[in-house]
N, C-alpha and C positions, 0 to 999 in steps of 0.2 A: 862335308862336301863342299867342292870349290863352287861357287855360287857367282863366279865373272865369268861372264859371256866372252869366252877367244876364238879364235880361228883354229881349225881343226888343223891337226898336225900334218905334215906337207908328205909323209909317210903315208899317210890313211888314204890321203886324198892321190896319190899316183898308182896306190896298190888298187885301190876301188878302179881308177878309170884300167888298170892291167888288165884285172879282172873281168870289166866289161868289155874291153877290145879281144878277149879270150872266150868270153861266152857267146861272141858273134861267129866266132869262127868254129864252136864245137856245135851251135845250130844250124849252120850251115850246110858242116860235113856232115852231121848228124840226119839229114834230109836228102843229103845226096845220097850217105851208105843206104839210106832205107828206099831209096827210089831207083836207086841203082841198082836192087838186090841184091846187093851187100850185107845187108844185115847177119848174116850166117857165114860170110867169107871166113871167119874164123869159128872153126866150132866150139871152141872151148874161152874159158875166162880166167883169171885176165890175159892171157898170154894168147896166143897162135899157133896149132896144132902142139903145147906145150912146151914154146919159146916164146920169147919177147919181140922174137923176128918172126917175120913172111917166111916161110921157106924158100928158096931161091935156083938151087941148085940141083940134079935132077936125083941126087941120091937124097938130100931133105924133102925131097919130095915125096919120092919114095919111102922115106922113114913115117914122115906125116900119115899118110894115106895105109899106112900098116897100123899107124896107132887110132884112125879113125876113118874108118874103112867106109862108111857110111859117107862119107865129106870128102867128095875130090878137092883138092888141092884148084884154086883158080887163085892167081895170085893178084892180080890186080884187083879182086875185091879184097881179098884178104888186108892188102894194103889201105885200100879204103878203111875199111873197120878199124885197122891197127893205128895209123894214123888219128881218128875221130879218137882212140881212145887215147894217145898219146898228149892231145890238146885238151881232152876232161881231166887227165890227171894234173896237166900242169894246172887248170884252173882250180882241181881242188886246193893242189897245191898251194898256191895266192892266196885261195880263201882262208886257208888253213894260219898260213902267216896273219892274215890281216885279224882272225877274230884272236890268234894268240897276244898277239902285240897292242890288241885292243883294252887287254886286261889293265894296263898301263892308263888307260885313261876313263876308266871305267866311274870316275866318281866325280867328270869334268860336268861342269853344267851344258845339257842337251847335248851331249855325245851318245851318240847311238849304238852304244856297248850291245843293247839286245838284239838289234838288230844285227851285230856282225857275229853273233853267237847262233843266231837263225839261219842265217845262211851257211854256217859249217854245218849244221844239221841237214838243212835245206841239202846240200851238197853232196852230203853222206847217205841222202837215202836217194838222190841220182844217181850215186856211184852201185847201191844195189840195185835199181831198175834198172841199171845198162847187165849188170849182171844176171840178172833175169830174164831179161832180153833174150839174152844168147842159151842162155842154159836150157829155159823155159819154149825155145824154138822159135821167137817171134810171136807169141799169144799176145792178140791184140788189146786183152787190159790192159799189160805189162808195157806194152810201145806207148800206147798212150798216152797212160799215168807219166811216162819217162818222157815225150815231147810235152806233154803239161809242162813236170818239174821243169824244164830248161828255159819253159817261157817264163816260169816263176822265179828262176833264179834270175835271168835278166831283169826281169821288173823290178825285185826286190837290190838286186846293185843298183839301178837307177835311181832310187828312193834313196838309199843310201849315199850317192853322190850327193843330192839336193840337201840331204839334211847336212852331210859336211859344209855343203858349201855355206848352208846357214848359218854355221854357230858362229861364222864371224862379223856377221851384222844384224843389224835389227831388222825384222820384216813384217812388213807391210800388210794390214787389213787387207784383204781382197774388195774391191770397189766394184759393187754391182749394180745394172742400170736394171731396169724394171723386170727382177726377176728376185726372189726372196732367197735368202741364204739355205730354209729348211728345202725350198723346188730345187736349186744347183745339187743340193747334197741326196735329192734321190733322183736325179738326174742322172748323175753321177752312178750312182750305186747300180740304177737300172740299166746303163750299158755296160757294168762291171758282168752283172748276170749274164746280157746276151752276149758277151764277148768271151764268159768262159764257154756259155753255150754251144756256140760257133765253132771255140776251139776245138773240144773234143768233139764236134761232129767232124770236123775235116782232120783229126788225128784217127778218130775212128773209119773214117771213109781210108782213108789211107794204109793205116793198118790191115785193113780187109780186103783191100784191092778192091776198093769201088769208086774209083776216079775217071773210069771210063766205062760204066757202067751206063749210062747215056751218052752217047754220043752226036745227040742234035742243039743246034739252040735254036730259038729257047726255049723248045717241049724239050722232053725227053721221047729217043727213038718213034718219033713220029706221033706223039700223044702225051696231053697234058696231067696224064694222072695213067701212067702206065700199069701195070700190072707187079705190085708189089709185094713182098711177106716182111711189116713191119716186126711180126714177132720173132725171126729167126735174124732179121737184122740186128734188132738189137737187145737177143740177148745175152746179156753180160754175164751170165752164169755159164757159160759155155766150157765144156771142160777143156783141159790142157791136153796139145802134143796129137798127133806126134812131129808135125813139124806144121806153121802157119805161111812158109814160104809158098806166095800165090794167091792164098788165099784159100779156104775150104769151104764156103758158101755159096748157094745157090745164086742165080742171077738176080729174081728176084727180092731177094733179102738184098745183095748190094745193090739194085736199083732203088730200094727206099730209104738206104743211108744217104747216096748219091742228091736222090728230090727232096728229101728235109735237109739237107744240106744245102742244095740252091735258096729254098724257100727262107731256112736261115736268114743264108749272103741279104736276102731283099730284104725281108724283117729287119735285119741289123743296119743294112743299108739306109734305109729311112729314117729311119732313127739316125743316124751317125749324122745324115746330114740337117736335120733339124736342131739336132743337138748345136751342131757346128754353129750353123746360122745363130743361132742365141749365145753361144761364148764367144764368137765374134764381133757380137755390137755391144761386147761390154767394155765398159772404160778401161776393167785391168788387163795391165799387156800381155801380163802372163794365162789368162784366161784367153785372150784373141789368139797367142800362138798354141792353145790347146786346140782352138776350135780352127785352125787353119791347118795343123798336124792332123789330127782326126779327117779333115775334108782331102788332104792331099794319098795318106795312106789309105783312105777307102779306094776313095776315086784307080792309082794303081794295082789296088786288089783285087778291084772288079774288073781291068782289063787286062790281069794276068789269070783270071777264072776263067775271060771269054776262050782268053787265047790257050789255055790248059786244054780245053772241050775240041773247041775248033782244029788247032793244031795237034792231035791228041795225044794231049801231055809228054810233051818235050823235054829233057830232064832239065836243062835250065831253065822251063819257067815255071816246073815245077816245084823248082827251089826256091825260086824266087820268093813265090806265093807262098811258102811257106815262110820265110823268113819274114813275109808284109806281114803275117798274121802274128808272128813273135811281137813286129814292131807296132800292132796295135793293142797288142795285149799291155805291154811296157809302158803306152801312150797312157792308155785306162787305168791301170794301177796306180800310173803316179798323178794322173787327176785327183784320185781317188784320195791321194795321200796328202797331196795339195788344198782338197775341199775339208776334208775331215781331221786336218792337224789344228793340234789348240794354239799352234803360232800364226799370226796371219786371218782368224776368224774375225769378223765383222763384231765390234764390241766388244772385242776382248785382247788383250796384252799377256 
């Protein structure tokens, strides 16, 4: 094994950031086709009423709607969907290259060969939850687990970037001012929990169409503890089909995904900003821009939540908020990967 520390290949390093400027753009689209109702614009996988194209013209239309008579043809969602699939393939695509060609460097000192092997995996079973997605009718395990994956696969490129950019210098103990290395690292960990928590309640909220299931702030429709059915909210054993487009749950059930969802936001909220306050006053820079990233992504998240309710849910800020919550999720990971790498630990080389 090569045991000198070099600079990670300039190949690795522009396929990673491709990758990451492609996985911004299939969460995106990814949050649009689903709030668009788009998500079934094409009812079939991978292709579009069994082309690679939309249909366009009134005789493919025609043909479509003969071969799935169930599925009128709407073509601008169609496009949506087709589109968002056409930017996962190409990122499988990248991915694909980057962990082949990784193989090449597989036995370099701290090259993160496993890690660009995880993420073709990682990649691979995104590519079966979009497929599922569609097949499966929109069941909202299957959307979930799939806006999970996506925030997982951003996090984990980002990590990935950090550690390239590492192997080509020495790095630096993290310098902490009155706070212990073992407190940062369950720090650390304990807003990794409330941060997936969070996620899948607002993937779950979403998938079930409980986003406007209160429409007051800051009770819900006129009462602080409304009238709820947490057990039909959330249960996850709920069978499949025959189609999840709208939603099939009572008000109820989505008004308590809805209020443990706000109650979340504040939960996590407090925390995000006490957390902040304490990585801020520490001497390492790179801790002070964790905890100034953490305080600025919250801060936009909570006033694209207000204005979700208020203005009630807009598809642009609906996206938006969606996308703050990828980019807190990415924030949290790579804290996490930052506090707990054996490079960089307080007393250790």
């Amino acid at each position: 094994m090569n045991t000198t520390a070099t600079g990670a290949p300039k190949w690795s390093v522009l396929l990673t950031c491709l990758a990451l400027a492609i996985v911004i753009c299939v969460i995106i689209l990814g949050s649009w086709t689903r709030l668009a109702d788009a998500g079934l614009g094409c009812p079939d996988w991978p292709g579009c009423y069994g082309t690679l194209l939309v249909p366009q013209t009134v005789q493919q239309i025609a043909d479509a709607e003969a071969l799935f008579p169930d599925s009128p043809v709407e073509v601008h969602k169609g496009w949506l969907e087709m589109v968002h699939r056409y930017f996962a393939t190409l990122l499988g695509f990248v991915i694909l290259v980057l962990a082949v060609a990784s193989w090449s460097q597989r036995k370099r000192l701290y090259y993160p060969f496993v890690l660009t092997q995880g993420l073709l995996a990682m990649v691979m079973l995104q590519g079966a939850f979009g497929a599922w997605t569609v097949t499966w009718k929109l069941w909202p395990q299957v959307v979930t687990a799939h806006l999970t994956g996506g925030f997982i696969t951003a996090s984990l490129l980002m990590v990935l970037l950090i550690k390239l950019r590492r192997m080509r210098q020495p790095v630096k103990t993290l310098s902490l001012t009155n706070i212990k290395y073992s407190s940062l690292r369950l720090w650390a960990s304990l807003i990794l929990i409330l941060v997936i928590a969070q996620v899948f309640l607002g993937g779950w909220m979403s998938s079930n169409y409980a986003a406007l299931a209160c429409y007051t702030l800051p009770d819900c429709n006129g009462s602080w503890w409304p009238e709820m059915n947490f057990k039909e909210g959330f249960n996850i054993a709920q069978t499949r089909g025959p189609s999840y487009l709208g939603g099939l749950m009572h008000a109820e059930a989505r008004t308590a995904i809805h209020v443990l969802h706000r109650y979340g936001a504040i939960i996590l909220g407090v925390f995000l900003i006490v957390m902040s306050y304490r990585l801020m006053s520490q001497d390492d820079q790179r801790l002070r821009r964790f905890g100034l990233g953490f305080l600025a992504v919250f801060f936009v998240q909570f006033c694209l939540g207000l204005a979700n309710i208020y203005y009630f849910l807009p598809l642009a800020v609906a996206v938006a908020h969606n996308f703050g919550g990828a980019c807190l999720f990415v924030l949290t990971l790579s804290l996490n990967y930052v506090v707990y790498s054996k490079r960089g630990r307080p007393n250790e080389f």
